[in-house]
DSSP file (Angstrom, degrees, kcal/mol; ACC not computed):
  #  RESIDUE AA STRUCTURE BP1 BP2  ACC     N-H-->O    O-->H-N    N-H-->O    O-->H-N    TCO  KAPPA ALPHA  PHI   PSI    X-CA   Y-CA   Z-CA
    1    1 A X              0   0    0      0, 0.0     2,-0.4     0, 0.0    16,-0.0   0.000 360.0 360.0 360.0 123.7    0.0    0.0    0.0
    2    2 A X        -     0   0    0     14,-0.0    13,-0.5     0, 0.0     2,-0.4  -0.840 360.0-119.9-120.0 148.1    1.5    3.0   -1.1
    3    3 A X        -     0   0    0     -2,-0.4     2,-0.2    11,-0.1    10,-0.1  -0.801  20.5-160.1 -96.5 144.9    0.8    6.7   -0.3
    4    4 A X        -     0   0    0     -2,-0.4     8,-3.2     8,-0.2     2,-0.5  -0.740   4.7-150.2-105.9 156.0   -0.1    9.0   -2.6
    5    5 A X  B     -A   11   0A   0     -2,-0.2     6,-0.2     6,-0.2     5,-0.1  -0.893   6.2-154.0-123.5 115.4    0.1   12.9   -2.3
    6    6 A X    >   -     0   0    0      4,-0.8     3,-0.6    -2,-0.5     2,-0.3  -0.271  40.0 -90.3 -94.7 177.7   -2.4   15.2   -4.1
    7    7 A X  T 3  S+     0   0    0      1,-0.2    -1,-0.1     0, 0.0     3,-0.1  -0.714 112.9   0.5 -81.0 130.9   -1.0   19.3   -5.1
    8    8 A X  T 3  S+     0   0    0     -2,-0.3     2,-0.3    -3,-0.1    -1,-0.2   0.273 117.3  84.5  95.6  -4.3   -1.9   21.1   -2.1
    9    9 A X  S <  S-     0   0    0     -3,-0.6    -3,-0.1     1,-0.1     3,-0.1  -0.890  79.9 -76.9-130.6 160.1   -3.6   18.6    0.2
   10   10 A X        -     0   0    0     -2,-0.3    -4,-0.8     1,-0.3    -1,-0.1   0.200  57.1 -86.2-107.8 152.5   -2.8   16.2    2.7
   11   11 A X  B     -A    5   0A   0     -6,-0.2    -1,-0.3     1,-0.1     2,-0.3  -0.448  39.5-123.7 -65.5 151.8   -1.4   12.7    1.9
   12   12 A X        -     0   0    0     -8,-3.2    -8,-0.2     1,-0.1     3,-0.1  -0.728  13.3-138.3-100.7 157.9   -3.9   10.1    1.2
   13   13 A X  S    S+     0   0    0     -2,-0.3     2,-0.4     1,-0.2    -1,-0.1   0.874  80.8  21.8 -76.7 -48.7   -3.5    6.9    3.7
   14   14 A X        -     0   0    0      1,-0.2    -1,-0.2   -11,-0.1   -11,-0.1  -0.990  40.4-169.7-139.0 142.9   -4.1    4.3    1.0
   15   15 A X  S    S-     0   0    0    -13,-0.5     2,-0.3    -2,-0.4    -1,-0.2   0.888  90.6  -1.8 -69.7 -52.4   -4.0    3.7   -2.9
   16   16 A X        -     0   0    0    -14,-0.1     2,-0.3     2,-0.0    -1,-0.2  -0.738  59.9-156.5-137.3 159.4   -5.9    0.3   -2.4
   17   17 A X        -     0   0    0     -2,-0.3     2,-0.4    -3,-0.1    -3,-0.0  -0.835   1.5-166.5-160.9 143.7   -7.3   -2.0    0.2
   18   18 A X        -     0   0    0     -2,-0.3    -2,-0.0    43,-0.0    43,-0.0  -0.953  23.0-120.4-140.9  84.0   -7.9   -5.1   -0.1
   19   19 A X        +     0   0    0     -2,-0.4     3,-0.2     1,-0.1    14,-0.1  -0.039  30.2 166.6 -21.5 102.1  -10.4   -7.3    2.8
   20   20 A X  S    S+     0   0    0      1,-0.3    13,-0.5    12,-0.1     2,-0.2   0.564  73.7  19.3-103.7   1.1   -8.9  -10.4    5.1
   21   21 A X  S    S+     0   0    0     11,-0.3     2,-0.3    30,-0.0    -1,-0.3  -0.697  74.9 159.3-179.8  94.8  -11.3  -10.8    7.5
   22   22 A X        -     0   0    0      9,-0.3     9,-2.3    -3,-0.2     2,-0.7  -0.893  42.4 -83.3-130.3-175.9  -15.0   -9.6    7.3
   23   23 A X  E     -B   30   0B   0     -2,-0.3     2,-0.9     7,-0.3     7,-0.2  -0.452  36.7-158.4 -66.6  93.0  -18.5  -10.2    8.8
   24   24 A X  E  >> -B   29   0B   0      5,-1.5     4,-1.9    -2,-0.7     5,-1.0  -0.756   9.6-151.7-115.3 118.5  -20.7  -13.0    7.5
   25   25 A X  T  45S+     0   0    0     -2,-0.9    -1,-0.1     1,-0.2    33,-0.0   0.751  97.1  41.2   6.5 -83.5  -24.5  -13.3    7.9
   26   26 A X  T  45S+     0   0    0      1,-0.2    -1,-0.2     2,-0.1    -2,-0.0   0.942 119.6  41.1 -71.4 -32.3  -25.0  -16.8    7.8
   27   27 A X  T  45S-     0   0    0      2,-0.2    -1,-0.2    -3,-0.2    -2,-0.2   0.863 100.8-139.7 -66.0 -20.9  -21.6  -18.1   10.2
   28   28 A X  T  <5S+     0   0    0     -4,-1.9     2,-0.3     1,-0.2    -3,-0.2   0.765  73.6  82.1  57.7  25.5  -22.9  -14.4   12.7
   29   29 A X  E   <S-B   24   0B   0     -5,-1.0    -5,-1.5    -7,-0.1     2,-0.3  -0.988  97.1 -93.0-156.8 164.2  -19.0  -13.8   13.0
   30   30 A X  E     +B   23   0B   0     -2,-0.3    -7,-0.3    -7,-0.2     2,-0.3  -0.460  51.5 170.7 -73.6 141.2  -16.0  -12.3   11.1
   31   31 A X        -     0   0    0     -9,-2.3     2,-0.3    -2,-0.3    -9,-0.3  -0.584  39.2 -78.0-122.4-173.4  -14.3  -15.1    9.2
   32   32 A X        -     0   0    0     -2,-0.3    20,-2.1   -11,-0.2   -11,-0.3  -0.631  48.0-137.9 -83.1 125.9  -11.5  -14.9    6.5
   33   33 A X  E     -C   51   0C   0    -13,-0.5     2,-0.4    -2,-0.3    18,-0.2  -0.493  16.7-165.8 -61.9 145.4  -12.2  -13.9    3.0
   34   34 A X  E     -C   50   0C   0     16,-2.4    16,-1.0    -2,-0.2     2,-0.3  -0.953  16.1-145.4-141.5 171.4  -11.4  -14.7   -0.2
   35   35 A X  E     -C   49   0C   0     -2,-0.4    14,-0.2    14,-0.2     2,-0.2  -0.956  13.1-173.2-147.7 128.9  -12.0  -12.4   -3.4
   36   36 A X        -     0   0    0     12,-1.2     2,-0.3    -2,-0.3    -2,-0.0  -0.413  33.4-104.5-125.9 152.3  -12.8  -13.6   -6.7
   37   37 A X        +     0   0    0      1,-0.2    10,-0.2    10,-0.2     3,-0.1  -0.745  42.3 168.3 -84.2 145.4  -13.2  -11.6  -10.3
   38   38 A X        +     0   0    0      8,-0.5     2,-0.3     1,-0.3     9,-0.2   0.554  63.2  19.0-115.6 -81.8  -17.2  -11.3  -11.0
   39   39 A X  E     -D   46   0C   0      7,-1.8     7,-2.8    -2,-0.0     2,-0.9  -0.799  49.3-153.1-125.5 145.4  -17.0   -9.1  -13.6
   40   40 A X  E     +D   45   0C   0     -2,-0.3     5,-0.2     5,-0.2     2,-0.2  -0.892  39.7 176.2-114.1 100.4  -14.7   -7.5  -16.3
   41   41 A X        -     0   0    0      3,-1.4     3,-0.2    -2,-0.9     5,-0.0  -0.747  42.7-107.1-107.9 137.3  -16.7   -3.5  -16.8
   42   42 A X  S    S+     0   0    0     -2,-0.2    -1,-0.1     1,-0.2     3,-0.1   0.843 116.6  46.2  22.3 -96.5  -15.2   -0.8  -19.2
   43   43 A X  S    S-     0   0    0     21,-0.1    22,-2.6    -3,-0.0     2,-0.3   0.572 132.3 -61.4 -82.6  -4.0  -14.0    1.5  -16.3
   44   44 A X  E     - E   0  64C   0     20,-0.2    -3,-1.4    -3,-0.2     2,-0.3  -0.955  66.8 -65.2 176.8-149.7  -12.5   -1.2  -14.5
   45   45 A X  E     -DE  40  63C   0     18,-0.5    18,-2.7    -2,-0.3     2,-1.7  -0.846  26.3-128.9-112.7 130.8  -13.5   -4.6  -12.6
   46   46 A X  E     -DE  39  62C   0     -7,-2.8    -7,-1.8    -2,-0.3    -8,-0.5  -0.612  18.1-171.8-144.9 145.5  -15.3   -5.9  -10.1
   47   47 A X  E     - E   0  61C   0     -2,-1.7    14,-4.9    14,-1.1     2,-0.5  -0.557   6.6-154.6 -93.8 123.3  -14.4   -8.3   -7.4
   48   48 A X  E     - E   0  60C   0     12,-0.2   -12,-1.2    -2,-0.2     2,-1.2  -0.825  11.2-130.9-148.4-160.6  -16.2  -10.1   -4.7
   49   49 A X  E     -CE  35  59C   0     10,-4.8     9,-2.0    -2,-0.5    10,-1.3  -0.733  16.2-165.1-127.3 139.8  -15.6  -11.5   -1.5
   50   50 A X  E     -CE  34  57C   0     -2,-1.2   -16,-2.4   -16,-1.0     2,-0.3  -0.601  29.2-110.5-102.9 128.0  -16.6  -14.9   -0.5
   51   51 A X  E  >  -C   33   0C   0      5,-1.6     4,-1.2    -2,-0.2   -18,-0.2  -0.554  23.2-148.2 -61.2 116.0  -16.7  -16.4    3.3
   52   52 A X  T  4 S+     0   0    0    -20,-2.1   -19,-0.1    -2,-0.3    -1,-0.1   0.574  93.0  49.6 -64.5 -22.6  -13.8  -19.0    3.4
   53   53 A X  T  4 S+     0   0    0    -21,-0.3    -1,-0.1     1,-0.0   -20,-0.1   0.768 132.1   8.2 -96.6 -32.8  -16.0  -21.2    6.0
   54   54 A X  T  4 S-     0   0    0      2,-0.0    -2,-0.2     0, 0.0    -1,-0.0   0.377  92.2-126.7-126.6  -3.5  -19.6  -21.5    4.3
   55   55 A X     <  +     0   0    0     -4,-1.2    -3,-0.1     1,-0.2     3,-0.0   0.361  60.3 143.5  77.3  -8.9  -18.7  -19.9    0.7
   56   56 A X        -     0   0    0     -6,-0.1    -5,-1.6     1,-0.1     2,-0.6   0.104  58.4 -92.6 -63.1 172.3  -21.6  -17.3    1.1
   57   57 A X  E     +E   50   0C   0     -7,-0.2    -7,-0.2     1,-0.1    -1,-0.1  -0.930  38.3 176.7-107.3 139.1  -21.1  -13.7   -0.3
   58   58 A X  E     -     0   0C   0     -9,-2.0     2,-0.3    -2,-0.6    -8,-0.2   0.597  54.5 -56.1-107.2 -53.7  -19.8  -11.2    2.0
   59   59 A X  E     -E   49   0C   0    -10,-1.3   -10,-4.8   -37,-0.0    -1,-0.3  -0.957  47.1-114.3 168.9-172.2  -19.3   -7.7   -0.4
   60   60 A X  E     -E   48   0C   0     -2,-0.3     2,-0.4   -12,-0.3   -12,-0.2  -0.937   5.8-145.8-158.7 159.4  -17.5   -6.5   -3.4
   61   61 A X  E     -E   47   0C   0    -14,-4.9   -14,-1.1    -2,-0.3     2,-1.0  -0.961   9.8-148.4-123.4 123.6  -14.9   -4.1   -4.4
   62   62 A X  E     -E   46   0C   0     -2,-0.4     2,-1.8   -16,-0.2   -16,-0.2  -0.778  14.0-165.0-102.4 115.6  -14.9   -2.0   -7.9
   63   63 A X  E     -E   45   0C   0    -18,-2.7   -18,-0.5    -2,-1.0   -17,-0.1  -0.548  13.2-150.4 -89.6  95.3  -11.2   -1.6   -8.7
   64   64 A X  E     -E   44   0C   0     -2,-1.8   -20,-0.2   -20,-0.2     2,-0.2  -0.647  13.7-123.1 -80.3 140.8  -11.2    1.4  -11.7
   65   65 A X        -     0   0    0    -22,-2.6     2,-0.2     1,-0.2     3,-0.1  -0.373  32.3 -99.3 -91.3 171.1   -8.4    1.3  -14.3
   66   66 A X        -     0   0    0     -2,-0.2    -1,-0.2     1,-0.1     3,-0.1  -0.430  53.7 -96.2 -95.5 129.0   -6.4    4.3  -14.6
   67   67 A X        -     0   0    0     -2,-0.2     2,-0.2     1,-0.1    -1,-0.1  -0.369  47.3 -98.0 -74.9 172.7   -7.8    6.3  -17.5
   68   68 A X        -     0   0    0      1,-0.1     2,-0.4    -3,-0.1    -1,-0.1  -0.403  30.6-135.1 -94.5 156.3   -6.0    5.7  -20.4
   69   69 A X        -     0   0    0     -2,-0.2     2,-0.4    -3,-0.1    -1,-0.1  -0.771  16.1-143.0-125.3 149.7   -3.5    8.1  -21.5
   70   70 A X        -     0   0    0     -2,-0.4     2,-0.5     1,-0.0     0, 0.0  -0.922   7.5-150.5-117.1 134.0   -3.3    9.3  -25.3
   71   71 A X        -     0   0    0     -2,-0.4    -2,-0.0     1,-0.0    -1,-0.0  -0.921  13.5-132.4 -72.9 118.6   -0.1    9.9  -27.2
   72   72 A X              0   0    0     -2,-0.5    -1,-0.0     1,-0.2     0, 0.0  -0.042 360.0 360.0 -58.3 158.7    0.1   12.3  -29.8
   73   73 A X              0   0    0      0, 0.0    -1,-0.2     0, 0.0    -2,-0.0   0.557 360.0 360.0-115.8 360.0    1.8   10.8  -32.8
């Protein structure tokens, strides 16, 4: 996890984060995660994450790609 620093404003804490251990429904406690691709979108992907002990789903993440950057030729 790397920090980034925008012109004129405070460093930000995180680029990314990424879930090891959240809350699932059906077990009623936090378990371990795992995180799967669902879907491949346009502006980016999204990922979600699956209870390691019963498989249920837990939540999802949208990772956006970095827009794309044009060279003149």
């Amino acid at each position: 996890m790397r920090a980034r620093s925008r012109a004129g404003g405070p460093p930000e804490s995180f680029e990314e984060f990424q879930a090891s251990v959240l809350f699932c429904a059906r077990c009623r406690a936090p378990q371990p995660v795992r995180e799967r691709l669902l879907l491949i979108l346009p502006d980016g992907e999204l990922h979600e994450y699956l209870c390691t002990v019963c498989g249920g789903s837990v939540g999802s993440r949208k990772v956006t790609a970095a827009p794309a950057v044009l060279i003149p030729s």
